[in-house]
Structures are given as C-alpha cells and as structure tokens.
MIDOBA-280084 format. One record per atom (N, C-alpha, C, CB): residue in one letter; x, y, z. Coordinates in steps of 0.001 Angstrom, whole numbers, plus 500000, padded with zeros to 6 digits. Last residue first. Glycine has a CB too. Layout:
REM residues N
AXYZ/...
//
This chain:
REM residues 295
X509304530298479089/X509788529841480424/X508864529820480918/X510677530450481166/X507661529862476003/X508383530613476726/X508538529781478178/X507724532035476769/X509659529002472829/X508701528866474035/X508931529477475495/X508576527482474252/X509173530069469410/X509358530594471133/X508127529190471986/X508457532979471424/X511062528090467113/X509894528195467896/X510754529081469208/X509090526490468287/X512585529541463622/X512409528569464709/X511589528987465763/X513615528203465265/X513686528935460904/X512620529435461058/X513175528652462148/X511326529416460231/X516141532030458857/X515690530085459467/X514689530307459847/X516484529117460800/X516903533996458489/X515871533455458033/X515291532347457823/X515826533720457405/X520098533960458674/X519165534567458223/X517779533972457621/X519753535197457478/X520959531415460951/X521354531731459828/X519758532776459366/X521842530195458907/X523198530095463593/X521798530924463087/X521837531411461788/X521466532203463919/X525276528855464049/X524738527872463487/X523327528411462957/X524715526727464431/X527082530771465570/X527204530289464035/X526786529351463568/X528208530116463599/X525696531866467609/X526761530380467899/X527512530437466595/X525841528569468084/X524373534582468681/X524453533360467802/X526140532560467756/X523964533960466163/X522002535319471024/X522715535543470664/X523537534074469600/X523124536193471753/X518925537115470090/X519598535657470445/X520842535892470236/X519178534363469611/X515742538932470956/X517391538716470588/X517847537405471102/X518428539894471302/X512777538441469686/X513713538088470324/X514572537939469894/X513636537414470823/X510091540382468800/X511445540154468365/X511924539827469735/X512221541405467571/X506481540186468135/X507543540418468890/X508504539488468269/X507302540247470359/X503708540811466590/X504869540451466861/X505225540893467657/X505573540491466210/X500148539767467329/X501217540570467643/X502287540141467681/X501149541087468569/X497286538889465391/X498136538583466068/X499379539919466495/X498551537408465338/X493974538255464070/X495156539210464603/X495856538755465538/X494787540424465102/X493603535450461649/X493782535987463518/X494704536761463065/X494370534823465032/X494329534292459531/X492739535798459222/X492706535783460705/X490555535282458202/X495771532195459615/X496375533439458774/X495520534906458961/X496325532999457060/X494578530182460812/X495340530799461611/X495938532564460945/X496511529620461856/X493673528635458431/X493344528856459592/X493391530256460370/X493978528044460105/X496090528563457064/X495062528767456542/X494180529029457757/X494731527744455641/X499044528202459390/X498264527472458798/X497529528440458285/X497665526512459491/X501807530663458749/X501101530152460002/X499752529220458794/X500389531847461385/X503865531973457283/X504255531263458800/X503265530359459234/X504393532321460041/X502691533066455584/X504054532125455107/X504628531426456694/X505583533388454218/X501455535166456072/X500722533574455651/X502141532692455301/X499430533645453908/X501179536727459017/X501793536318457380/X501779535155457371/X503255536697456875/X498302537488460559/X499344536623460267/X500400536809459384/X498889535675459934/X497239541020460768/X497637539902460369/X498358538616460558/X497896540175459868/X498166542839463834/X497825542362462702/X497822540995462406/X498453542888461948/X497955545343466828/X497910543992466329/X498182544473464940/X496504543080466596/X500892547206468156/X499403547167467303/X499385545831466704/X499217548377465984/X502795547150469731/X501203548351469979/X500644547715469313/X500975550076469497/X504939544646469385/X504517545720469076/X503357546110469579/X504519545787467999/X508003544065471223/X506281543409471398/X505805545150470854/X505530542689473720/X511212543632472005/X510687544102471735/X509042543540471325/X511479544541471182/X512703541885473402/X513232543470472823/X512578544166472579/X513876543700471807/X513620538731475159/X512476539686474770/X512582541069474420/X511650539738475720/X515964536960474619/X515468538086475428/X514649538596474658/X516375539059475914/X517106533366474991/X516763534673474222/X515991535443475009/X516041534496472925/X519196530837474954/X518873531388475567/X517973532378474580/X519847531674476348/X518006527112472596/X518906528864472928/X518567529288473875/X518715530192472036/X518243524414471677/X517682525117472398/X518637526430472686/X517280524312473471/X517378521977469035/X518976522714469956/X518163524152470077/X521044522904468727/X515445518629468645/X515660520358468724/X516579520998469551/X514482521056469167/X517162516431467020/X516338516691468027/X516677518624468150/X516804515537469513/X519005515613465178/X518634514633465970/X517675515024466657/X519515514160466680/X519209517380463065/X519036516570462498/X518669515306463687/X520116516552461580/X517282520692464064/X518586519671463630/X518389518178463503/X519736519752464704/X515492523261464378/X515748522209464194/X517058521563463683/X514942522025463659/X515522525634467670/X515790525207466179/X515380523654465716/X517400525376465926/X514061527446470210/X514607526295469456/X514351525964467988/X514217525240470100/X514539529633472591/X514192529350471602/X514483528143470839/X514407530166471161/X512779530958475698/X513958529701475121/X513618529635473320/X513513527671476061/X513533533908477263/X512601532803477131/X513663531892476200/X510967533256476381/X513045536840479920/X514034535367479039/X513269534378478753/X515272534507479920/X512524539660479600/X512203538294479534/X512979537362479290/X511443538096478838/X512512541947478050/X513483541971478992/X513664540684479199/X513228542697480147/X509135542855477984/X510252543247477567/X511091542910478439/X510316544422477269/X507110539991478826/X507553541176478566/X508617541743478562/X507146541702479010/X504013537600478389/X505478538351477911/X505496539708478539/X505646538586476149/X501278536811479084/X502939536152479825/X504416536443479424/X503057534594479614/X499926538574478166/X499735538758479664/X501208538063480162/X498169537897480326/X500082537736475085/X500363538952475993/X500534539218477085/X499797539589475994/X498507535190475199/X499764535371475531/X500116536660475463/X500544534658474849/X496109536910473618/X495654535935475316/X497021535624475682/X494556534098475224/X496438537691471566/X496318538831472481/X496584538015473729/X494841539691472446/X499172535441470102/X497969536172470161/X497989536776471138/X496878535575470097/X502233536359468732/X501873535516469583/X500172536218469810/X503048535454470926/X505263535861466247/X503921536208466163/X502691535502467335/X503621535810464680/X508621536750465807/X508003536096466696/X506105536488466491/X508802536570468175/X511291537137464812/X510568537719465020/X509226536634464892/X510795538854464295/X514991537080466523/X513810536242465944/X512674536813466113/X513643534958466472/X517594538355465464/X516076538518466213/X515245537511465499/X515291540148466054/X521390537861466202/X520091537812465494/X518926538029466539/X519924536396464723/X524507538714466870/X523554538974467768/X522105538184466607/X523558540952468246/X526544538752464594/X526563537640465849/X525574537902466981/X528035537602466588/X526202539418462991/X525547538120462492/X525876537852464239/X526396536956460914/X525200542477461412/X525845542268462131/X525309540843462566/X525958543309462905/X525661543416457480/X524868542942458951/X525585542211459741/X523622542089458825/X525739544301454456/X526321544056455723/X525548543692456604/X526928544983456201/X526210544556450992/X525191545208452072/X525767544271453225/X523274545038451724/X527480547149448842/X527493545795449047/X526672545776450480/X529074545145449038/X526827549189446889/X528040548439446848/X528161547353447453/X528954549032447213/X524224551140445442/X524506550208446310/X525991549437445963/X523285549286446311/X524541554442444586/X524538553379443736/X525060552113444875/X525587553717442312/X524580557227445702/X523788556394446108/X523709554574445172/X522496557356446043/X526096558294442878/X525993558919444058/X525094557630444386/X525415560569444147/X527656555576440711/X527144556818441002/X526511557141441962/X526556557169440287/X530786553929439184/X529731553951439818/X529007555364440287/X530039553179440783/X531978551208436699/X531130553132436873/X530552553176438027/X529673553689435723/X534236549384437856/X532915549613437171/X532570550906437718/X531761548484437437/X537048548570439260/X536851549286437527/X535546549732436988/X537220548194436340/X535200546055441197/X536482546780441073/X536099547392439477/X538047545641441246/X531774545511441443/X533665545178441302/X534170546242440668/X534255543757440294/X528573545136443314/X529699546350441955/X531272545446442509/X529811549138442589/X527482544029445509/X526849544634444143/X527612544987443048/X526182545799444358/X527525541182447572/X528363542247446604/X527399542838445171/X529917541289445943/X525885540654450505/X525847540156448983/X526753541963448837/X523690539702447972/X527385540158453514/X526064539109453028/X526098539327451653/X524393539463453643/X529744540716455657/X529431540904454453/X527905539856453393/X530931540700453984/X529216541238458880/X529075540168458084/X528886540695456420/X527815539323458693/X530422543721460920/X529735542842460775/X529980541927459186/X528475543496461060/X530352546901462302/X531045545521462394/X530193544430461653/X531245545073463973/X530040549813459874/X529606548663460800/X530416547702461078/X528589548022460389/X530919551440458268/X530690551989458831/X530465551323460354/X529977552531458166/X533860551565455540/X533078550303456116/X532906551394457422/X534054548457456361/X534580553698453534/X534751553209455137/X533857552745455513/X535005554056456146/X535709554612450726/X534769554368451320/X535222553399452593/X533836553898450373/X536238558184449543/X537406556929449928/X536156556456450353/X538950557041451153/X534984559731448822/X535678558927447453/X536099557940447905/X536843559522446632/X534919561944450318/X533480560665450243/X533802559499449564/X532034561152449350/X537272563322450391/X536741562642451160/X535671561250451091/X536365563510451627/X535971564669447774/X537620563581448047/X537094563093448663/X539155563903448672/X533698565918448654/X533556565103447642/X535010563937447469/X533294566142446373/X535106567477450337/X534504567013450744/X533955565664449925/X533918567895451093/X537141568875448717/X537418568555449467/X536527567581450449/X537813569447449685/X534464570514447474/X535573569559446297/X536260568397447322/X537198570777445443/X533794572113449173/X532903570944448484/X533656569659447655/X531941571709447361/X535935573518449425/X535233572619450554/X534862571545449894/X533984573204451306/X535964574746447068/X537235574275447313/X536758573187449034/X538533575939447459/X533326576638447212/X533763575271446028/X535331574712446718/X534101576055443876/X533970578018449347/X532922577358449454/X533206576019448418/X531689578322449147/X535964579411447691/X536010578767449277/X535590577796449268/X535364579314450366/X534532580796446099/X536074580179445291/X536013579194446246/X537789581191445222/X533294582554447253/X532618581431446925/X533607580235446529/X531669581785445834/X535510584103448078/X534543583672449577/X533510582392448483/X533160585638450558/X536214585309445641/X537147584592446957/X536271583813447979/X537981585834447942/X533751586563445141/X534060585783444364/X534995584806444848/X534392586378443411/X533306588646447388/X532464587209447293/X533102586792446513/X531010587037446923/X535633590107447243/X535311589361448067/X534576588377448135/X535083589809448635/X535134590993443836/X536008590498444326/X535938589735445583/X536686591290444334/X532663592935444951/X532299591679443720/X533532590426443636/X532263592546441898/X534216594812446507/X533205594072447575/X532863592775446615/X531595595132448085/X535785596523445261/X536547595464445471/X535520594717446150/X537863595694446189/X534349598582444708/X534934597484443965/X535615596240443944/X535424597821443543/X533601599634446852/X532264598838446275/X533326597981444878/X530572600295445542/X536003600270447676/X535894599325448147/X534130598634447608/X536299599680449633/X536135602818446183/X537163601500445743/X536887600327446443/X538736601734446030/X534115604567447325/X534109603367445996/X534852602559445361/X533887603700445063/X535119604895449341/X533870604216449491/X534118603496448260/X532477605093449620/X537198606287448587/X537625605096449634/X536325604183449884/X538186605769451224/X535894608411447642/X537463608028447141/X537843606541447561/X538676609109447905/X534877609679450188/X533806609201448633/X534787608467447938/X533138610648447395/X537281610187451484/X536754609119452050/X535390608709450748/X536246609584453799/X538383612167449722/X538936610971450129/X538045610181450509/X539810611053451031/X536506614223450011/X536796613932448874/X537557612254448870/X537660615177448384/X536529615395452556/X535253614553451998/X535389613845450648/X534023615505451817/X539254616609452646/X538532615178453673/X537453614176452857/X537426615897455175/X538701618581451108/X539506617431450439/X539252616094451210/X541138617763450438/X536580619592452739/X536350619475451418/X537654617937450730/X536653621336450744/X538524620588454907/X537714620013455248/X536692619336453858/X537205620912456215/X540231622501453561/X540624621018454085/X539636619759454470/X541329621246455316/X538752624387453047/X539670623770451476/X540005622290452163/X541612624894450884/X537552625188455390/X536617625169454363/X537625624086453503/X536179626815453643/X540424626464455861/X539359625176456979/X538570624459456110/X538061625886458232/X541071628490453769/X541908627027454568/X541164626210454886/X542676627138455883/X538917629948454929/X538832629271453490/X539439628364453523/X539228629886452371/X539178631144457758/X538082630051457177/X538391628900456109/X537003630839456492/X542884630881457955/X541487631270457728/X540606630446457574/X541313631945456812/X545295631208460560/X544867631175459592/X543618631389459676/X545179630316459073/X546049632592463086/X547030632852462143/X546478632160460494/X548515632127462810/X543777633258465615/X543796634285464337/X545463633855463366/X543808636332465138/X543971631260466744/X544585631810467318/X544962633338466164/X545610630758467843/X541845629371465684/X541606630016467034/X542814630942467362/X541423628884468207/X543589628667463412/X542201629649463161/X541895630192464558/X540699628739462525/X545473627093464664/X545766628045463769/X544494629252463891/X545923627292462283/X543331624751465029/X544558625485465876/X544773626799466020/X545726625188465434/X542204624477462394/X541583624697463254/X542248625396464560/X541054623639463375/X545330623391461130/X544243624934461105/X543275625352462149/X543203624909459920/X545406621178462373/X546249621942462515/X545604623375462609/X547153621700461553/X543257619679462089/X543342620003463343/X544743621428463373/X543669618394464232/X543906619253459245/X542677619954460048/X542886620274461109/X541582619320460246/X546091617698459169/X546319618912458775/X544640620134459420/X546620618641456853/X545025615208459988/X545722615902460799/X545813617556460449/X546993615217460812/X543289614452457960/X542574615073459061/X543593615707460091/X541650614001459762/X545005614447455747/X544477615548455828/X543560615773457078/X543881615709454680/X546669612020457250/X547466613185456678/X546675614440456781/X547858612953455177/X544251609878456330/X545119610242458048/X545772611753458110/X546760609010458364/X543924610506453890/X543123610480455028/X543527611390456403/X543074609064455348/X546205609293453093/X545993610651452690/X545037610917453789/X545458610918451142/X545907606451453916/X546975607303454510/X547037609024454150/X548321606611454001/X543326605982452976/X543716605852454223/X544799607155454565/X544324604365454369/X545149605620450294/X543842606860450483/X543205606700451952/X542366606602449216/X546623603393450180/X546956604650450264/X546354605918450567/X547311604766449461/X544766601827451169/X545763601327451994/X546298603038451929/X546843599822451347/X543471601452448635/X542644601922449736/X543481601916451302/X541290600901449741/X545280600638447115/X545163601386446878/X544113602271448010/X545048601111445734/X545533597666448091/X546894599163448378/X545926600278447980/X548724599256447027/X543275596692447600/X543330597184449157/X544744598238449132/X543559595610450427/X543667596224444971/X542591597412445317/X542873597393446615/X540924597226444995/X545331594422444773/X545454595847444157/X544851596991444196/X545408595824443203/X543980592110445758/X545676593153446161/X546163594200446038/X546697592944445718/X542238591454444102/X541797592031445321/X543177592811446276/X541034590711446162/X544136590786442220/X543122592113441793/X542842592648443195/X541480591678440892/X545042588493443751/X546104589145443333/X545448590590442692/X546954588178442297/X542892586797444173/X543701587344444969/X544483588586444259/X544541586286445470/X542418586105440801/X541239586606441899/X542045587913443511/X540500584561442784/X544750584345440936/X544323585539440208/X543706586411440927/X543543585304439193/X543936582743443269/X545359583189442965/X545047584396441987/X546377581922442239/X541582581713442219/X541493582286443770/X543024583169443325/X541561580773445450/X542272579579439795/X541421581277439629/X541466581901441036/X539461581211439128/X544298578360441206/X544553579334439790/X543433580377440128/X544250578449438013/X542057576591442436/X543214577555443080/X543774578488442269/X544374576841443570/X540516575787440648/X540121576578441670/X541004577051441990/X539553576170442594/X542239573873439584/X541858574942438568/X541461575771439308/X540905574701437528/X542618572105441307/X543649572860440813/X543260573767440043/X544522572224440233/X539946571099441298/X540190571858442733/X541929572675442134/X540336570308444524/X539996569696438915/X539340570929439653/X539844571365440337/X538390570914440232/X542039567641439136/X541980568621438552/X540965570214438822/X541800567962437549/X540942566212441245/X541902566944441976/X542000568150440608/X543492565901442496/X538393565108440203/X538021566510441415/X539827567177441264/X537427565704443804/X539514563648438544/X538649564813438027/X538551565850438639/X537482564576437859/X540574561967440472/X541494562557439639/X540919563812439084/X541908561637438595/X539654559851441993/X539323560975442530/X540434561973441412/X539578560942444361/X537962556841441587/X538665558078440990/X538287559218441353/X538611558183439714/X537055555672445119/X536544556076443349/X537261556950442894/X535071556709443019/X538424552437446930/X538302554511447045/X537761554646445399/X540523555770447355/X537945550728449539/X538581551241448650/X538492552492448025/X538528550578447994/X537561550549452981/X537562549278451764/X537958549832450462/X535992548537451482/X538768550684455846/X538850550935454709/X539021549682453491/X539812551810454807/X537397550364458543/X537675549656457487/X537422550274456697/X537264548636457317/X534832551545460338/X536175552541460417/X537177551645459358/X536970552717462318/X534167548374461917/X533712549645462125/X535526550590461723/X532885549744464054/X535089545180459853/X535021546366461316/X534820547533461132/X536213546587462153/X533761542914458200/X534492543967458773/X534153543863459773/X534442545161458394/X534646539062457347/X534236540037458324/X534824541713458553/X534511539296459489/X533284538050454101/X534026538977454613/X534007539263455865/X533867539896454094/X531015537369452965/X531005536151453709/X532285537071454357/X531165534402452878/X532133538727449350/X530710538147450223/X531160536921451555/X529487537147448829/X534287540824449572/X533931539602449177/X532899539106449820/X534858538804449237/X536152543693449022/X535186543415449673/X534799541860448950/X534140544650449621/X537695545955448045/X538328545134448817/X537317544085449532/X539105545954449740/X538093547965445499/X537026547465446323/X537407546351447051/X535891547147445594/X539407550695443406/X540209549610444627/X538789549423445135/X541620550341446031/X538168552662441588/X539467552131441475/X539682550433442280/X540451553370442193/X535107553208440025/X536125551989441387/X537323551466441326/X535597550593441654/X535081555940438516/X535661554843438246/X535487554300439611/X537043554947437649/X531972557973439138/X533274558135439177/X533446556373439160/X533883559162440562/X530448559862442506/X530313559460440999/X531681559337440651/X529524560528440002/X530106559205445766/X530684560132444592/X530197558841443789/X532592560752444531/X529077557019447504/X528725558855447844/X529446560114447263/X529006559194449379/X527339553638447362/X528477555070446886/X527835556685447264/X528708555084444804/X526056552272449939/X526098553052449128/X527452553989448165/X525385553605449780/X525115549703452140/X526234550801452281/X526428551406450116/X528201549669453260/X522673548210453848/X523330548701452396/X523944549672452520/X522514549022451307/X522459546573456378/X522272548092455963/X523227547293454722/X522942549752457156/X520090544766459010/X520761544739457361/X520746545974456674/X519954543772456313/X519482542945461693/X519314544641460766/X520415544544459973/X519459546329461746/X518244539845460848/X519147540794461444/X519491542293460651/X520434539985461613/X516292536890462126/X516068538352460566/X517141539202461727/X513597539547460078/X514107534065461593/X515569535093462320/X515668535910461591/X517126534573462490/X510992533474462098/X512131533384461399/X513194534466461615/X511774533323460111/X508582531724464300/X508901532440463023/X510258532477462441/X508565533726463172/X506220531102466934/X506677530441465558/X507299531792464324/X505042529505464843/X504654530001469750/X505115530658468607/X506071530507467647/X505328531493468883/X505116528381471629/X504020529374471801/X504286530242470432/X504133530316473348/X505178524629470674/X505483526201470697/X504675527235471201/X505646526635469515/X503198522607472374/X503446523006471614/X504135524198471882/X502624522932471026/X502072521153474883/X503027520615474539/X503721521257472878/X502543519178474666/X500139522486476709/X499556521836475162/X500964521513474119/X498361523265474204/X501561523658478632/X500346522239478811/X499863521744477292/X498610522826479784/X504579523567479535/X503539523504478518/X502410522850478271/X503938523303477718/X505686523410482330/X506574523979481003/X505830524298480086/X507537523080480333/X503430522016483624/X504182523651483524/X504782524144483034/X504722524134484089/X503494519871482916/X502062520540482397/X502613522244482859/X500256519779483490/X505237518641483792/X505418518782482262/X504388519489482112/X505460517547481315/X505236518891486406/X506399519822486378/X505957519553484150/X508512518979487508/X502815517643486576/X502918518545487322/X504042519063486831/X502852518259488571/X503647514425486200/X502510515396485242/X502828516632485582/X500809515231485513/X505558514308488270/X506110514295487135/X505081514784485788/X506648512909487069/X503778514085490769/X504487515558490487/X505412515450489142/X505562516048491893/X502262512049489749/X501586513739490035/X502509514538490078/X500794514097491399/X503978510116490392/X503547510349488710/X502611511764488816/X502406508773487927/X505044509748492922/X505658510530491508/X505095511205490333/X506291509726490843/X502030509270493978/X502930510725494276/X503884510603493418/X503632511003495782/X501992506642493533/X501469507593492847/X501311509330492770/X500607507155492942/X504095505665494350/X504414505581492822/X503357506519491931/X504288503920492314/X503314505945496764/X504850506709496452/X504700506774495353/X506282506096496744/X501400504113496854/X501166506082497246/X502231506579496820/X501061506746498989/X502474501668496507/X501192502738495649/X501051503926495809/X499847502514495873/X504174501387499015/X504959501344497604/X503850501770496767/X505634499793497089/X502240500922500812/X503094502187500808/X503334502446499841/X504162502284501378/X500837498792500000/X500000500000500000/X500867501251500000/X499056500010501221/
//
C-alpha cells in the first residue's frame, strides 16, 4: 500500500512539472531570424578604382575598403586655386590702393586740426578750413568706391572657398569606410565599374547577435515582457537545439498573420509580433525558422 502512494505521488508531480513547462506541449510561437541589414552606398560618381570586399568577409567599424577616381576633382580643385590666385592678386590691388587713400586720410585730418589750431589763434582762415575740410570729403567718397569694387572680388574669393570645401569634401566621400562591424552578406559592383551617388556596393549585417521575430495572440500577451528570458529552438538533424533569448521588443498594434508562417486557419487571427534577441553560435542563419517557448 506504501509502495502505491509513492508511485502515485511521483507520477503527480512528474505530470505537474510537464504541464508547467507547457500544457499543450506546443510552441508558443513560431517564426524566422532576421538581422538589421544596411546597404552601404556610393557617395561620389566616378571609376572603382580599389574594392576590397567579398561576400562572407568580416568587417570592422572605420575599414577601409577602397576609394573612386578621385582625379577629376583633383583637377578641379587645381583649377580653383589658379582662379582664387588671380582673383587674389586684383583684390591686392585694390586694398593698396585703399591702403593709400587711408593714409591721405590720416594726413588731411591731421592737417585739420592743425588749422583749426591756427584759426583760434587768428594765424589762419576760414577758406583754409573750408579747402581742408572738402579734400577730407573727397577721400573718404574716394575710399567708398574703391571698396564697392573690390566688395564683387570678396564674394568671388569667399565662393572660390565654398567650392574648394565641396571639392574637398567630395575627396573625402571617394574613399569608402566600412561603417559597421559585421558580416558581408551580397556584393553589388567590382572593382573598375562606373559607379554613382547612392549606387549600392554591398550590404552588411551584424551576424553575431540575430532577432527572431516572433507572432503571439492577444491571450499570451499577459505572459510576455520586455526583457524576459525565454527559450528558443531550432531544428537539427537529431532533436531540437535550444537557445537562451530576450524579449526586445512586442509591438502596439495587432495584425495579420503572414501567411508564410502560420496554417490557413490561423492566417485571418490578429496577432502581435515580437522580436527576440539571440545571441548566435554560428549555426543561426538569416531566416531560418524557429519556435518561442516561453519559460
């Protein structure tokens, strides 16, 4: 009678610990790994000299991968300097000259004060005062308009600038620098081919974190939430290989199924994703498909 109660106290607490992991012995969900994936772009026009890049590649953040003829710009930007150099060299000619009519300036306001001196002490005259004070005004109208000439000159230097940035900036863009750590996934362009502003070069992603994005109804809502640890599992050839994973994210708004996940049935229920991070072994691969269950 003892040996019946014991055997039947196991078998309650061995139902008991499987009906808590899962009472309907299924996934709570179901979908496919997906990792943020950037396309890295050209950002000049122009030959591919050097592309250093191969599908399956690991960069690093700040990798230099190769650079686009930059020969056109350097000619420019040499032609820019010629014309600034010219350019300079007019605007040179007009500040002496406003350099000198300054110095007449200086000269005849002194000589004013002189008279004025003079005039309080009865040794000179009005007309003097009057003759000096006239040539004053004459200089500085003298000094206004050499410098409305030379003002079409300043901007022309000051835009000369502006293009000699741009040019300098456009070098710059020529060289291209891997921006991300991560996984080279597909090559667009080789080495020697034309390429132009925004023209895709090859696209990247970072492989050693993945998300599994995840589709669970309203009534499991109550047993997720951000931060969570839950288990994920794959398939393999003997039995399912189980992961750690964290809960990241559970969207606001229901929808759809996608029908590529879920039975005929099941496709016309609103449902809610969520993404779990995993971290990866090198056995995750973009767009496998595998189950949440949760803890």
């Amino acid at each position: 009678m003892k040996n019946n109660n014991y055997l039947l106290g196991l078998i309650i607490m061995a139902t008991t610990l499987f009906s808590c992991e899962n009472d309907s012995g299924k996934a709570d969900g179901y979908g496919n790994f997906e990792a943020t994936e950037i396309t890295i772009s050209a950002e000049n026009n122009g030959k591919l000299i050097q592309f250093d890049v191969n599908e399956g590649n690991q960069l690093t953040k700040g990798q230099f991968i190769g650079y686009i003829d930059t020969i056109p710009l350097a000619l420019k930007r040499e032609q820019l300097e010629v014309s600034k150099a010219v350019i300079s060299s007019k605007s040179k000619g007009v500040l002496s000259q406003i350099n000198v009519l300054n110095a007449k300036l200086e000269t005849a306001n002194t000589n004013k004060k002189r008279i004025k001196n003079l005039l309080n002490d009865n040794a000179s005259t009005q007309k003097q005062l009057d003759a000096i004070t006239g040539e004053i005004s004459i200089i500085k109208n003298q000094i206004r308009s050499v410098e409305m000439q030379n003002a079409p000159v300043v901007n022309e230097l000051k835009s000369i600038d502006v293009q000699l940035k741009q040019i300098d900036d456009q070098i710059q863009k020529s060289n291209i620098i891997n921006p991300v750590n991560g996984t080279v996934l597909t090559k667009y362009t080789e080495p020697n081919e034309i390429t132009t502003f925004g023209r895709p070069l090859y696209k990247i992603a970072n492989l050693n974190t993945l998300k599994l994005r995840v589709y669970v109804s309203e009534t499991q809502l109550a047993n997720i939430k951000i931060g969570q640890e839950v288990t994920v599992k794959i398939d393999t050839d003997e039995a399912m290989r189980s992961y750690k994973g964290t809960i990241n994210w559970i969207a606001s708004e229901a929808e759809f199924t996608p029908k590529i996940i879920q039975t005929k049935e099941e496709r016309v229920a609103l449902v809610y994703a969520v993404k779990i991070k995993v971290t990866n072994d090198g056995s995750l691969k973009i767009g496998m498909p595998a189950e949440l269950w949760i803890n």
